[in-house]
C-alpha positions in Angstrom: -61.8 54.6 35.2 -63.8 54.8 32.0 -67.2 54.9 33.9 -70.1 57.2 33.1 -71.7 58.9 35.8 -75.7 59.3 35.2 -75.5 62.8 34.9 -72.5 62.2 31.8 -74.1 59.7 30.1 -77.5 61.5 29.9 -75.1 64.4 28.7 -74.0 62.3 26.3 -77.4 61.7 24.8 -78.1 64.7 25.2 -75.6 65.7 22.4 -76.3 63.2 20.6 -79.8 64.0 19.9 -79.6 67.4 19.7 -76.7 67.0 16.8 -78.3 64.2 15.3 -82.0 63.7 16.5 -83.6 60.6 17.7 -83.6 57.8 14.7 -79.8 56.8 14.1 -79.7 53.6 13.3 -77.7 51.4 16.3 -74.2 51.5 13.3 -74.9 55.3 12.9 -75.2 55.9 17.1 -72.4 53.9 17.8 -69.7 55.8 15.8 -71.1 58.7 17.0 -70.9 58.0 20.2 -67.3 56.7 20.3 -66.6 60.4 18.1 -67.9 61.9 21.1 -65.7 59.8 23.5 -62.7 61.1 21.6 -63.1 64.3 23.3 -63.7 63.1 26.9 -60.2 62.5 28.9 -59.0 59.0 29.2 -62.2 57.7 27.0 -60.1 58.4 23.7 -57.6 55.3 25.3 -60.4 53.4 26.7 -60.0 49.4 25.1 -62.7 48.4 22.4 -64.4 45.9 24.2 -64.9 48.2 27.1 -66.0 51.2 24.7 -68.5 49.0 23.1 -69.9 47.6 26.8 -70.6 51.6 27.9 -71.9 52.5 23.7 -74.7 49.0 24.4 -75.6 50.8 27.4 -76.4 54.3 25.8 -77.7 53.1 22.9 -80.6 51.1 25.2 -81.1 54.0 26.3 -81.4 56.1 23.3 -83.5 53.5 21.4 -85.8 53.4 24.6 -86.6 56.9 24.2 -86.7 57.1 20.1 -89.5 53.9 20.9 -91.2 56.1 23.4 -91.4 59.5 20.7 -93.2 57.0 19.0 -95.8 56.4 20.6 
């Protein structure tokens, strides 16, 4: 429980950058993210520690691609 499958989490950024665009700051990502996870069933229980592990994830991958617009 309260794993992303590739496919969910490139959803999930999906959402993110198309509500948002691609320079939140890593504070502004993260609350959106967990707003987001809110709305997915069993996420809204999911423990902090564990949120925060899967949010590190995305936001790698988020920031990877903002860096890559970049360039």
């Amino acid at each position: 429980m309260h794993t992303l499958l590739e496919e969910a989490r490139n959803t999930l950024l999906a959402i993110i950058d198309e509500q948002f665009g691609p320079s939140l700051t890593e504070e502004e990502f993260a609350e959106a993210m967990l707003d987001l996870f809110e709305n997915i069933p069993g996420f809204e229980t999911m423990p902090p520690a564990k949120a925060s592990h899967i949010v590190n994830q995305l936001w790698s991958t988020y920031h990877g691609k903002e860096a890559r617009r970049d360039h």
